[in-house]
C-alpha positions in Angstrom: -27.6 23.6 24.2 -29.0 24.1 20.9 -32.4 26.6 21.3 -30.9 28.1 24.6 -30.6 31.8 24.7 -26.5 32.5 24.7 -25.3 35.7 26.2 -21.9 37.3 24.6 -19.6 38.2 27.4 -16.7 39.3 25.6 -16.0 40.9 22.1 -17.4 44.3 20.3 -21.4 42.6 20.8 -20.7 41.7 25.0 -24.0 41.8 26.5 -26.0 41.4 23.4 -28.2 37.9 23.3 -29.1 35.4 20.9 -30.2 31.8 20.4 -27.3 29.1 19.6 -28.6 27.3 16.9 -25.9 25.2 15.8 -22.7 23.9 17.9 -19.3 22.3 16.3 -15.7 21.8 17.5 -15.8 24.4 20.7 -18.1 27.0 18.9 -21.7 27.9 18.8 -23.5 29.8 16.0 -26.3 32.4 17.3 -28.6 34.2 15.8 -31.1 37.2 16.9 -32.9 37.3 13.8 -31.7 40.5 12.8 -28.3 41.8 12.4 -27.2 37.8 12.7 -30.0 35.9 10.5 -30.6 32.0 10.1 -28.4 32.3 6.7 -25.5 34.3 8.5 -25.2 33.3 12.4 -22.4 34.4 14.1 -20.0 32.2 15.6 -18.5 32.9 18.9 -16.2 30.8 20.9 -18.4 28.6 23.8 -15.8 30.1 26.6 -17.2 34.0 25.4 -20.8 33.1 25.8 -22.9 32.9 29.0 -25.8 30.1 28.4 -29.2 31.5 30.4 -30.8 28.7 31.9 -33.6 30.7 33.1 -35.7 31.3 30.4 -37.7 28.6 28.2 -36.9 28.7 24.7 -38.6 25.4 24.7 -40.4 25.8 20.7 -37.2 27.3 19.0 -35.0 24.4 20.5 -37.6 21.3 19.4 -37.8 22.9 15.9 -33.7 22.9 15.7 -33.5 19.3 16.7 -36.2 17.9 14.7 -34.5 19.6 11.8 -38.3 21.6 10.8 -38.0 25.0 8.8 -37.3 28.0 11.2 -37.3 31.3 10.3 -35.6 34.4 11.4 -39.0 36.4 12.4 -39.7 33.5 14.9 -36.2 34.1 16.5 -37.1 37.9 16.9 -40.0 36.8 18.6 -38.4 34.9 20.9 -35.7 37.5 21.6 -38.2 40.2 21.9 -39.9 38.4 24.9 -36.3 37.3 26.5 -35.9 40.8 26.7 -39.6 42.0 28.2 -39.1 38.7 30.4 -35.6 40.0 31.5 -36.7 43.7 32.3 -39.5 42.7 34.2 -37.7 40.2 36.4 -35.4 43.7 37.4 -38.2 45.5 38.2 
């Protein structure tokens, strides 16, 4: 699941999205390369996060499993267009 887009569905942040970028013991650490950066994700139990399967986040998640250098502007990015993608597909 590492590179998928995670949605939070319980907590103070429900609703708000980021990318899991690390998972250990139950827990995934996400990031949306602003408030929670590469050097602090936030980590959120798996059963409070909604995975999207919809959406390809196909670069971000081959970077994270080859281990290469990712940085928090391309994570923005990436949100940036999950949103556009998501409001258009409402419309």
């Amino acid at each position: 699941m590492i590179g998928k887009i995670a949605v939070a569905m319980a907590g103070h942040d429900k609703g708000h999205a980021y990318i899991i970028i690390k998972e250990e013991n139950g827990f995934v650490y996400l990031a949306d390369g602003e408030l929670k950066t590469l050097a602090n994700p936030k980590k959120k139990s798996m059963k409070h996060v909604q995975i999207n399967q919809k959406y390809s986040t196909q670069e971000i998640a081959e970077k994270l499993q080859r281990g290469e250098k990712l940085y928090d502007h391309e994570i923005k990015r990436t949100m940036k267009l999950f949103w556009q993608h998501m409001n258009n597909a409402e419309v």
